[in-house]
KEKE-3310 file (N, C-alpha, C; in steps of 0.2 Angstrom, whole numbers, plus 5000, padded with zeros to 4 digits):
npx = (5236:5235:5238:5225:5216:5221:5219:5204:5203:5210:5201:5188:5190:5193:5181:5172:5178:5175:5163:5159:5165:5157:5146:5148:5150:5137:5127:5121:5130:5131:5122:5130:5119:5112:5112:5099:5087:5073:5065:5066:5053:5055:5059:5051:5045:5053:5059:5068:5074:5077:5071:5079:5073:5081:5091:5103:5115:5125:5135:5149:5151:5154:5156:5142:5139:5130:5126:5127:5121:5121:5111:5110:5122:5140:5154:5165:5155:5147:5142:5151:5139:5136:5140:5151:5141:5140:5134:5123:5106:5093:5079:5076:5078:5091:5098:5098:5097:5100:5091:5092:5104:5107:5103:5086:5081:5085:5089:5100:5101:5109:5116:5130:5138:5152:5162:5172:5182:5188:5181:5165:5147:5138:5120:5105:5104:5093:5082:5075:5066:5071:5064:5065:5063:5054:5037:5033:5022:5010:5004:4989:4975:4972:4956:4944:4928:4924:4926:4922:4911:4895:4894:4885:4868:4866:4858:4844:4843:4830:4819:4816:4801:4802:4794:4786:4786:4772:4772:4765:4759:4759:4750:4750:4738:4728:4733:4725:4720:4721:4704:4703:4702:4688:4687:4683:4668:4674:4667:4662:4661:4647:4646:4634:4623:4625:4617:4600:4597:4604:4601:4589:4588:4593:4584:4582:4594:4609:4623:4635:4654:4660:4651:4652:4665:4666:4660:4655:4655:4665:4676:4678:4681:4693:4702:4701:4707:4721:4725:4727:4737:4748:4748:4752:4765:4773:4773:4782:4794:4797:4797:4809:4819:4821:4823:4835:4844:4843:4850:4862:4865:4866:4879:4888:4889:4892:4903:4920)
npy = (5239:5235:5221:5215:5220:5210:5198:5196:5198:5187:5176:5178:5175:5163:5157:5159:5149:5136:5137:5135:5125:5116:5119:5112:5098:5097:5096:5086:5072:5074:5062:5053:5052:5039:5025:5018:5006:5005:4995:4977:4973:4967:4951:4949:4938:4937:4936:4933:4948:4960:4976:4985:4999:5015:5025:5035:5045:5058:5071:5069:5062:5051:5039:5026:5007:4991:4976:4958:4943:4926:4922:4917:4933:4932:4941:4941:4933:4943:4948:4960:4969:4975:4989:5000:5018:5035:5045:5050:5046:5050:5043:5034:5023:5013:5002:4986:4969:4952:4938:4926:4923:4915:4902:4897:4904:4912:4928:4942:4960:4975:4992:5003:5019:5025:5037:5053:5052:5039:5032:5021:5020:5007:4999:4995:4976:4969:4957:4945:4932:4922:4917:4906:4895:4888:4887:4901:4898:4910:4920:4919:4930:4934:4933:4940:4937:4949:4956:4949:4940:4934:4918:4923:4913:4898:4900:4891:4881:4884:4870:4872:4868:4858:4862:4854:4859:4856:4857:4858:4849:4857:4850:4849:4853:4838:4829:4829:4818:4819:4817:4799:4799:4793:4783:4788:4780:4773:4777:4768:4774:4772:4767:4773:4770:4782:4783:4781:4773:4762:4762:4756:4745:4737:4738:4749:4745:4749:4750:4738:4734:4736:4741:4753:4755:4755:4767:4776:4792:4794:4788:4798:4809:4805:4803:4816:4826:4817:4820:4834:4835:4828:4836:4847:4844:4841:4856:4862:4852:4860:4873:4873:4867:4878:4888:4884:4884:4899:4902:4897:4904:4919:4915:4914:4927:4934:4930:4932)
npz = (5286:5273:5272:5279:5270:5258:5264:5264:5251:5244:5253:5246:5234:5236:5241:5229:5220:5227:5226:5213:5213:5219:5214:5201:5206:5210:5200:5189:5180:5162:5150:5136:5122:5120:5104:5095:5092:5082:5076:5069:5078:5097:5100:5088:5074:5058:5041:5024:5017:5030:5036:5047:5059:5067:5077:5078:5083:5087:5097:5094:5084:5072:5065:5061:5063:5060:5067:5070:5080:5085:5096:5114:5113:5112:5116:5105:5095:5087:5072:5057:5049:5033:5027:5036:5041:5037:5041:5051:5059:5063:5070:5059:5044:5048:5041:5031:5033:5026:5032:5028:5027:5035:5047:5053:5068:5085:5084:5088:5086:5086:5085:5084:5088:5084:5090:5087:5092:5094:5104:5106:5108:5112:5105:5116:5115:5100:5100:5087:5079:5067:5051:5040:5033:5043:5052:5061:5075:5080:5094:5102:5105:5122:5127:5136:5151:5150:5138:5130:5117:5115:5104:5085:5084:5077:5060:5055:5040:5029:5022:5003:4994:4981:4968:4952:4937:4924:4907:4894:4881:4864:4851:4834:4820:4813:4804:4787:4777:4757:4748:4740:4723:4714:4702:4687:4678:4661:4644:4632:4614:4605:4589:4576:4564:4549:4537:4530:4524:4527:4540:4539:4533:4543:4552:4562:4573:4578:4565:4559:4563:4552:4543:4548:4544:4531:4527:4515:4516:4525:4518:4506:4514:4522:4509:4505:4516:4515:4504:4507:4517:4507:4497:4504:4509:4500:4495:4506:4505:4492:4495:4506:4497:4489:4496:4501:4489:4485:4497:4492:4482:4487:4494:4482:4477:4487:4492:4494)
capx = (5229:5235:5235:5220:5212:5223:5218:5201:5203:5210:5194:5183:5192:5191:5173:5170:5182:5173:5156:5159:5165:5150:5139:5148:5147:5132:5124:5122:5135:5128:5126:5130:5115:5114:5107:5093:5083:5065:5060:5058:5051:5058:5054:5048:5047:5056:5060:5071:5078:5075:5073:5082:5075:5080:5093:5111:5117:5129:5137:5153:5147:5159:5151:5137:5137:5128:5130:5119:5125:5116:5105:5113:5129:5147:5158:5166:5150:5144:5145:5146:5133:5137:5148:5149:5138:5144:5128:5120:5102:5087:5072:5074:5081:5097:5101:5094:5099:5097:5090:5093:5111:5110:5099:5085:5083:5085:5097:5102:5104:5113:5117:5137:5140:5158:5165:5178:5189:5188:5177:5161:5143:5132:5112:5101:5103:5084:5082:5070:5066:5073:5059:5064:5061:5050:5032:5033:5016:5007:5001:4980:4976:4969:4949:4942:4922:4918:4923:4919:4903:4892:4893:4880:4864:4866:4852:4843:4840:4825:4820:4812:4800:4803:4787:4788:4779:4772:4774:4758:4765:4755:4750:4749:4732:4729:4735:4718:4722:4716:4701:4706:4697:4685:4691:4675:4668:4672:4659:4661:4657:4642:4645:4628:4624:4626:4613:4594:4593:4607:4597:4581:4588:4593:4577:4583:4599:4616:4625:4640:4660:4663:4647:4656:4673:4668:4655:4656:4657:4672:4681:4681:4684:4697:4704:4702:4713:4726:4728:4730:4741:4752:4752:4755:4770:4777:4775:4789:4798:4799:4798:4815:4824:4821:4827:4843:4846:4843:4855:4869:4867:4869:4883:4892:4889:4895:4911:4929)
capy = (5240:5230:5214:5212:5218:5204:5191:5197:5198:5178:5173:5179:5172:5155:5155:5158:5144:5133:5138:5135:5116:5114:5118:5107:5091:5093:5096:5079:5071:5074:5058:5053:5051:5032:5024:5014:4999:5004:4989:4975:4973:4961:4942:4947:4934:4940:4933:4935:4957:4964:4983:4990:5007:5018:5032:5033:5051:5060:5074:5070:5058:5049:5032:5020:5000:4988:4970:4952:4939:4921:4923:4922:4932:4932:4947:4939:4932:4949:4949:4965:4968:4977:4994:5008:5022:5042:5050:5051:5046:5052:5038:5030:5016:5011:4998:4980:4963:4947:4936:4920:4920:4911:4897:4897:4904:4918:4932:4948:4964:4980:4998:5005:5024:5024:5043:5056:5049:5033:5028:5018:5018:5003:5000:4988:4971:4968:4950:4943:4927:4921:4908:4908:4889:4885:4894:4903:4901:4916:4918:4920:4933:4930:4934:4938:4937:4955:4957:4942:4944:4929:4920:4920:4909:4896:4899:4882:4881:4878:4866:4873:4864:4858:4863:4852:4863:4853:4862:4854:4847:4859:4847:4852:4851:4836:4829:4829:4815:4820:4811:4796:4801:4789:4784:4789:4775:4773:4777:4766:4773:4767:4768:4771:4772:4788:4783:4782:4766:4756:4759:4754:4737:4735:4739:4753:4745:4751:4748:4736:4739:4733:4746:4761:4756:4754:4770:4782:4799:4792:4788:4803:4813:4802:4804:4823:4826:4816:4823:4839:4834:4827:4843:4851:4841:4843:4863:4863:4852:4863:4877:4870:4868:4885:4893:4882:4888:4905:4904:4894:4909:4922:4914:4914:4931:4939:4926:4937)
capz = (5282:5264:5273:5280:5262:5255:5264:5263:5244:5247:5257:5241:5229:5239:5241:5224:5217:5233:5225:5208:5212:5223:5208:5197:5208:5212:5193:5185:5174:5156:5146:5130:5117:5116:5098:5098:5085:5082:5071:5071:5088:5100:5099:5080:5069:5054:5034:5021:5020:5038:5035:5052:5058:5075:5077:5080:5084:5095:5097:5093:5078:5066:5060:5064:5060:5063:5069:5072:5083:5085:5103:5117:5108:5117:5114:5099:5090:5084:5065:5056:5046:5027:5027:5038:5037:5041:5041:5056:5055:5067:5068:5051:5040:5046:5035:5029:5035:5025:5034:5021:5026:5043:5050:5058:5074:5087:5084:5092:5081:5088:5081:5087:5085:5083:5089:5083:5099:5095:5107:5103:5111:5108:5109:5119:5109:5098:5097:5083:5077:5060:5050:5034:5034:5049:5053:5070:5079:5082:5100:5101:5111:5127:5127:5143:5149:5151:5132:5126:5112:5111:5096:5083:5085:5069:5056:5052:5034:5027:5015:4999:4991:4975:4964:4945:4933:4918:4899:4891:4873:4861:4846:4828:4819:4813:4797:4781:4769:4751:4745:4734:4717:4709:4693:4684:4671:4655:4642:4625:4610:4598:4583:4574:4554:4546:4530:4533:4519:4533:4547:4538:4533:4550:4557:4567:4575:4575:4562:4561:4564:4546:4539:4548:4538:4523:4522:4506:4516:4527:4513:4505:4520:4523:4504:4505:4523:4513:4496:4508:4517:4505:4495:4510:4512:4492:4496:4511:4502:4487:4498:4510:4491:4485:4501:4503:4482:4486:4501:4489:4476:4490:4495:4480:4478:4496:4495:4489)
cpx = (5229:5234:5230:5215:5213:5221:5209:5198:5205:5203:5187:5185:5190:5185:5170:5172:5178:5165:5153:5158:5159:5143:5141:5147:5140:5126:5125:5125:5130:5129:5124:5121:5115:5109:5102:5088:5077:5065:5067:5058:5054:5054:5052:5050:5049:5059:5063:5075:5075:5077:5075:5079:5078:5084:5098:5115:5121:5133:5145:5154:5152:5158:5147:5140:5133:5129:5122:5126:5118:5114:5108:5121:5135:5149:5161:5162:5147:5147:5142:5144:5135:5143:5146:5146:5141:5141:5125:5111:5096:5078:5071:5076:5087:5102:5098:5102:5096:5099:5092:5100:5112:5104:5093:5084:5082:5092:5097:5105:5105:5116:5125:5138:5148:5160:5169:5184:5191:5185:5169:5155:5138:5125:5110:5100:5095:5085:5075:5073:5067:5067:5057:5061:5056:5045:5032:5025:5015:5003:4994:4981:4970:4961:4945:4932:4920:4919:4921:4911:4900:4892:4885:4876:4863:4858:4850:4843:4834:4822:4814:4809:4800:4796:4789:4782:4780:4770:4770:4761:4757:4755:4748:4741:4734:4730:4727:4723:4718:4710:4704:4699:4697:4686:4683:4676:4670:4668:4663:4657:4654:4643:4636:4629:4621:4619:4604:4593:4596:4604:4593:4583:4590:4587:4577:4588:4605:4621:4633:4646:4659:4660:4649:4662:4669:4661:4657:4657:4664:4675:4684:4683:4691:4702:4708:4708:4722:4730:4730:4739:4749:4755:4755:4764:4776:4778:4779:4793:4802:4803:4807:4823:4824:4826:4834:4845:4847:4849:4864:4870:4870:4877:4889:4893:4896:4901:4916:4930)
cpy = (5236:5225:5214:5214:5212:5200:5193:5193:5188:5175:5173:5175:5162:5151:5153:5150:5136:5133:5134:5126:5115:5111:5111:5098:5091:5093:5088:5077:5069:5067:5058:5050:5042:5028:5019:5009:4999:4998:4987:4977:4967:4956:4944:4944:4938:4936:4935:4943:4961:4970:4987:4996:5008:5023:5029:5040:5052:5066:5076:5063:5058:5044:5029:5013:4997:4979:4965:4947:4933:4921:4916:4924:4933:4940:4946:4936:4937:4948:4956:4965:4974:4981:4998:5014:5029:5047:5049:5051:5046:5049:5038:5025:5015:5008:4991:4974:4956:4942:4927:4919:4915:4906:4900:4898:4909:4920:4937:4953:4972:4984:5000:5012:5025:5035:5045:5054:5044:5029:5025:5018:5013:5002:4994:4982:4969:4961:4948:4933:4927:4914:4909:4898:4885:4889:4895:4905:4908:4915:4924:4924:4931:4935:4935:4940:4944:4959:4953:4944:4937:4926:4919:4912:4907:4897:4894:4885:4879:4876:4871:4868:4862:4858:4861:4856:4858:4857:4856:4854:4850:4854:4851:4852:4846:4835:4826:4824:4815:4815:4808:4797:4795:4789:4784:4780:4777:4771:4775:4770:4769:4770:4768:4774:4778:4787:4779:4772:4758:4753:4756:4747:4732:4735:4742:4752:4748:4748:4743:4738:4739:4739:4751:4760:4759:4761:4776:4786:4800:4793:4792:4808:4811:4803:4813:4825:4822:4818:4832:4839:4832:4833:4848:4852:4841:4852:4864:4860:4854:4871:4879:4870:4875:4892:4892:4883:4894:4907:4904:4903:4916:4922:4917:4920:4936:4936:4932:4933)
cpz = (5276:5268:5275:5273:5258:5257:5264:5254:5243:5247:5252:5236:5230:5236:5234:5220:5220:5228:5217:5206:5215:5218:5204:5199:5210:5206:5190:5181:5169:5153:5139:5126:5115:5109:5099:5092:5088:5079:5069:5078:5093:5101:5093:5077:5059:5047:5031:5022:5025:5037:5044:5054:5065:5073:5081:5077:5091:5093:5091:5086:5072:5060:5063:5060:5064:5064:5070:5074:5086:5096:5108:5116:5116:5112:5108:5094:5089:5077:5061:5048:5038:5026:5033:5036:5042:5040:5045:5055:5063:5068:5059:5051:5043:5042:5034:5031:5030:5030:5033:5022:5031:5043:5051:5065:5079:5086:5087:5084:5086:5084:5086:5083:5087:5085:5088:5088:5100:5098:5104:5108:5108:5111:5113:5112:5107:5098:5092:5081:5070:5058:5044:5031:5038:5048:5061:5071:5081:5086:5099:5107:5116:5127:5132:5144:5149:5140:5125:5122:5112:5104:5094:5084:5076:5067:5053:5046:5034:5023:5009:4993:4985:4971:4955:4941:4926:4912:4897:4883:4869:4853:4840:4827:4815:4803:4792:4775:4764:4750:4740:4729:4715:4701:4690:4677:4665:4649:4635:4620:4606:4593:4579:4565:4553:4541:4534:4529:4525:4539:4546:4537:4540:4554:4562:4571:4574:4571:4562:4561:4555:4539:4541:4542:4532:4520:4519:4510:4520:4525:4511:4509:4521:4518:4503:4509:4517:4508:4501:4512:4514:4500:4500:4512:4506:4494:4502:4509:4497:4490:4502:4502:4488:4488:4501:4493:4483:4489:4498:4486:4479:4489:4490:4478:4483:4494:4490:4486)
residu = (UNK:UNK:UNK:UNK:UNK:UNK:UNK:UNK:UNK:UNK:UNK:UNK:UNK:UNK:UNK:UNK:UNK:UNK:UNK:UNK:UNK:UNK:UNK:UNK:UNK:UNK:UNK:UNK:UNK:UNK:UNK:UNK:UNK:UNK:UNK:UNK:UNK:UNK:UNK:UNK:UNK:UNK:UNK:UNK:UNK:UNK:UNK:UNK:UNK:UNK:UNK:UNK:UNK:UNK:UNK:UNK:UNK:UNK:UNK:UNK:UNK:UNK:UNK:UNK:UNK:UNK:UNK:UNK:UNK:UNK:UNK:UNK:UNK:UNK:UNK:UNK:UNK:UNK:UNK:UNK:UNK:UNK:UNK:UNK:UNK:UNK:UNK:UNK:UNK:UNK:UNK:UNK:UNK:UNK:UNK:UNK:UNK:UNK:UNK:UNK:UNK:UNK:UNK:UNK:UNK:UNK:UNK:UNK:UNK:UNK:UNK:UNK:UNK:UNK:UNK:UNK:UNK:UNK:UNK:UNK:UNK:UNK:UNK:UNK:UNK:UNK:UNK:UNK:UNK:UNK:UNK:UNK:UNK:UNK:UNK:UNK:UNK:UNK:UNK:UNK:UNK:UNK:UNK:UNK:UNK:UNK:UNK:UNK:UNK:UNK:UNK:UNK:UNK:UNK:UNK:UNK:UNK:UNK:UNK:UNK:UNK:UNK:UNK:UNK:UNK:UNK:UNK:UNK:UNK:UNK:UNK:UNK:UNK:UNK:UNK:UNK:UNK:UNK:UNK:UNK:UNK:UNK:UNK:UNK:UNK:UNK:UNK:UNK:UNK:UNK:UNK:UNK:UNK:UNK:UNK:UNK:UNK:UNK:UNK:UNK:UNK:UNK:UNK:UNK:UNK:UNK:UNK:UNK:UNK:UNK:UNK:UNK:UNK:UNK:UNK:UNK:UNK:UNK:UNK:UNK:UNK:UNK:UNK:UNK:UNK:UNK:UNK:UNK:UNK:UNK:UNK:UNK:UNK:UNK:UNK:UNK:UNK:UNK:UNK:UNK:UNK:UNK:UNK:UNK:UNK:UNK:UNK:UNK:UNK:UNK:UNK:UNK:UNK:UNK:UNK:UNK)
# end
């Protein structure tokens, strides 16, 4: 009775062992996480420092670097690209490339997570165009007739005419020149005779130059005006000596 329990208990044991391998070949071998180069984008034309992004994770995650190799690379043209990095990075920056140090060209840029076991997975190589020197054409996208837009209908111009306006010259009023003033005549005195006995031996005519000079109320008129005059002229001079006397006498007075 034990043995056929035992080989029973066998027969179980089998199956299960039989079951377990079953499962595991027929469940898909798990793979590794491979890293990957968002930007640039492939075929991008690219200048001077090339900012790298993607993501370069795994498990068993020890370091990343990164590498450029001139387009189409060999197993030995790969050149690596700054330092290694040992932070594991999830769609970002990986690192910057200057592009200013090579030609010209097409390259190949690639990310390597390097694991704790030494082994290494690498990504799909990006290729971009280098044109730090050249202009890389930019391809015109194609246009096709259902979204095609008509173009604008040109707008003629049209001519404006030129209208001269004329600014009418307002004049001054006009210029008034003074009257020239008539020089009025000059009117000659006549002497005529002063005494009734002159006029009568004249017969009523005017008396001559010679009978003005010489008549008696002139004279004296003429005598009188001078004798005041000349007193006149004796009184300032006395008067001029009395004051410049008066002034000395002050003086000698007031002097210390």
């Amino acid at each position: 009775m034990k043995r056929p329990l035992f080989l029973l208990l066998l027969i179980c044991i089998a199956l299960v062992l039989a079951g377990s391998t079953l499962a595991a070949l027929a469940a898909p071998a798990a793979q590794d996480p491979r890293p990957i180069i968002a930007q640039p984008a492939q075929n991008a034309p690219v200048r001077g420092v090339v900012q790298i992004v993607g993501s370069a994770t795994h498990p068993q995650f020890q370091r990343y670097e990164l590498y450029f190799a001139p387009w189409p690379p060999s197993d030995q043209s790969w050149v690596f690209i700054g330092d290694a990095h040992f932070n594991p990075v999830q769609l970002g920056l990986l690192g910057t490339w200057d592009s200013r140090s090579v030609t010209d060209g097409t390259y190949g840029l690639r990310v390597r997570v390097v694991k704790q076991d030494g082994n290494y997975i690498d990504s799909e190589p990006r290729t971009v165009e280098v044109a730090n020197f050249r202009q890389v054409a930019t391809p015109t996208p194609e246009v096709t007739e259902a979204t095609a837009e008509p173009l604008p209908t040109p707008v003629e111009e049209v001519a404006v005419p030129t209208v001269a306006i004329v600014v009418p010259t307002i004049e001054g009023p006009p210029t008034v020149q003074p009257p020239t003033p008539t020089p009025e005549p000059e009117v000659t005195p006549i002497l005529m005779a002063n005494s009734g006995s002159s006029a009568g031996q004249t017969g009523g005519k005017p008396a001559s130059v010679t009978d003005q000079l010489f008549n008696t109320a002139r004279l004296a008129d003429a005598v009188k005006k001078a004798a005041m005059y000349t007193v006149a002229a004796f009184v300032l001079i006395g008067a001029f000596f009395a004051v410049k006397a008066l002034l000395v006498w002050l003086w000698q007075k007031i002097r210390p």
